[in-house]
Residue, then its C-alpha position, 0 to 999 in steps of 0.5 A: x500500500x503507497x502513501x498518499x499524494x503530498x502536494x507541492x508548491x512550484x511557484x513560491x519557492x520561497x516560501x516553502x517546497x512542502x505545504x505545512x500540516x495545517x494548510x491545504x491546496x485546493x486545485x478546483x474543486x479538489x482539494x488536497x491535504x496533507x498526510x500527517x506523519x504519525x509521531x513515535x509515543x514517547x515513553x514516560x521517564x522512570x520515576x526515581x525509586x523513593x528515598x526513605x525518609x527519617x522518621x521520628x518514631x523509628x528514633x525513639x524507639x532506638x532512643x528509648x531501647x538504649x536508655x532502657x539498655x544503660x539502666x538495665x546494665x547500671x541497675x545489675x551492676x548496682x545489684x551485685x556490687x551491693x552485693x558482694x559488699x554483703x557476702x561474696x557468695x551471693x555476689x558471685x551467685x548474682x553474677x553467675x546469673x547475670x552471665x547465664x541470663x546474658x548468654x541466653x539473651x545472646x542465643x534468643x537474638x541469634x536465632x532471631x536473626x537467623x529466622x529473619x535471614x532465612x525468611x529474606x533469603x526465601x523472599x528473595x528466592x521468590x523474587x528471583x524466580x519471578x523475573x527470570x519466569x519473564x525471561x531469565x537465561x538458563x544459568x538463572x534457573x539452574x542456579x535457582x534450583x540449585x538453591x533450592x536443592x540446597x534449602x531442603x537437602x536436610x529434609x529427608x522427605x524430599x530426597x526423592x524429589x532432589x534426586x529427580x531434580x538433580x537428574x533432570x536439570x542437565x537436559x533442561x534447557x529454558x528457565x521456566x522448563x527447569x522452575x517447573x520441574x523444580x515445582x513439580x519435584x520438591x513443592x507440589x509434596x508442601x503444597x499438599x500438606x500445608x493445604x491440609x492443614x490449613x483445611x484442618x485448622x479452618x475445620x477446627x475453628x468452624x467447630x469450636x466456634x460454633x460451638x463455644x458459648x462466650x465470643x471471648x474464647x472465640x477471639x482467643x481460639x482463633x488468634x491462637x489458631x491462626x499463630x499455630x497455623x502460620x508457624x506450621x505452614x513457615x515450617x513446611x517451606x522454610x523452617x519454624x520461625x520463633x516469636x518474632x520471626x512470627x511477628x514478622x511472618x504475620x505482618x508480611x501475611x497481612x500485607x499480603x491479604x491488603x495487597x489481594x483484596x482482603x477476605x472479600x476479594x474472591x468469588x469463592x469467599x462469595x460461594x461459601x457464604x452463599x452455599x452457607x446461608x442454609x446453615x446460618x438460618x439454622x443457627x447464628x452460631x454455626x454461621x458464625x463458625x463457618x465466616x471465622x473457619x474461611x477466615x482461617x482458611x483465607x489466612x493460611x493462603x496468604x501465608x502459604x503464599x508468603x512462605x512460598x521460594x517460588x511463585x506458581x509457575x506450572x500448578x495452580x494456586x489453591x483457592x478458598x474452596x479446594x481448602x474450606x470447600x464444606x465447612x459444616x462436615x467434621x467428619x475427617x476432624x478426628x481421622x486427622x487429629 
């Protein structure tokens, strides 16, 4: 297909060979126009990235922990001075037991430090994996599953699963072949026993719930549910975390449910209300049960997809309904106990 004629003017030379976009020559009744060159889009200029900005509350926290800190510290010295100007005995028992206090203290600080390493490191995978899905080299995914191999190779459960790994990476030659692979030998195993649990922890809140006479156990029942459930799913994927690795874990999970929509975000949520109904006209407490076991189910997928090293590349993620698809039958609740 040719463009379209451009008229010429030939007799103002001056004035221009070619007729500008605006104007037109009209030779009788006809009249032609221009042809209008499409402009290339301009792409918009990469934003910044944010600078974090000072914040008071961070410096008084850090403030207020070391003042807390220089007092502790003076207070024990104080206290086993006094002391030992008493009896030596008792002096020295009081240091001993500073020192053991200390050393504990050390130790408690150190696992939470490795907790939050391990959890970064798993972040970290995971965004990894993610851009080398859209288009990493093979090296990329090697060394991915590599890392993989190596976060469970103390698990002798998933011996199998890194021995097919292992054998089937030198014929593998793209990076979504080889994160696919890596998904199907090692998590597919995980995926299926934290979405038992998570079925299994929303059964049992749907059932207490529905049956404790005081709304105040209710709310206890479920928070502890739910800590017990994070930490088991952060122990199926990455380790066991401690307490504040749990603090941590259910801010992230949080974060996750915002990002997502929430509870209500999802049709499935919808179904089961629906599907439902039946057993809330029955009875105000059972329907109870039933909101506050998909709230535990919807919990335990934010956090199975918190806890997760790799995105869900070849399987498909679990839905409210593969986890809580009937919520007012217990009957595998004591089979699984």
């Amino acid at each position: 297909m040719t463009k379209a004629p451009r008229a010429i003017r030939l007799d103002s030379p001056g004035e221009g060979n070619v007729v500008g976009e605006a104007t037109a020559v009209r030779r009788g009744d006809v009249a032609i126009l221009p042809e209008s060159e499409p402009i290339d889009a301009v792409e918009p200029a990469a934003l910044p990235p944010a600078r974090r900005r000072f914040s008071w509350g961070s410096l008084f926290v850090a403030g207020l922990s070391g003042f807390l800190a220089l007092a502790a510290g003076v207070w024990v010295e104080n206290t086993i001075s006094s002391l030992m100007s008493q009896s030596p005995v008792l002096g020295y028992t009081a240091l001993a037991c500073a020192v053991v206090a200390v050393l504990a203290l050390v130790v408690m600080w150190a696992r939470v430090l490795r907790d939050i390493l391990r959890e970064r490191k798993v972040e970290a995978l995971r965004e990894r994996a993610i851009a080398a899905l859209a288009g990493g080299t093979p090296d990329e995914g090697r060394a991915i599953a590599g890392e993989l191999i190596g976060l469970y190779k103390s698990r002798p459960q998933t011996a199998q699963g890194r021995a097919a790994l292992e054998t089937a990476l030198p014929q593998l030659f793209a990076a979504r072949d080889m994160l696919t692979v890596a998904e199907r030998s090692l998590l597919a195993p995980l995926d299926a026993q934290a979405q038992a649990l998570i079925a299994q922890a929303a059964r049992r809140v749907s059932l207490v719930t529905a049956v404790s006479p005081r709304a105040l156990v209710d709310v206890v029942f479920v928070l502890v549910a739910c800590a017990r459930l994070l930490r088991a799913i952060a122990g199926i994927y990455a380790g066991r975390p401690g307490t504040l690795g749990l603090v941590r874990l259910a801010r992230q999970v949080l974060n996750h449910l915002v990002l997502t929509g929430g509870m209500a975000a999802g049709d499935a949520v919808i179904q089961q209300v629906v599907g439902q109904g039946l057993a809330a006209r029955l009875s105000a407490k059972l329907g109870e049960g039933v909101i506050n076991g998909m709230l535990t189910a919807r919990i335990g997928l934010a956090a199975l997809a918190v806890c997760r090293p790799l995105p869900f590349v070849e399987a498909r993620p679990p839905t409210l309904s593969d986890v809580a698809g009937d919520l007012t039958s217990w009957r595998g609740e004591t089979a699984a106990d």
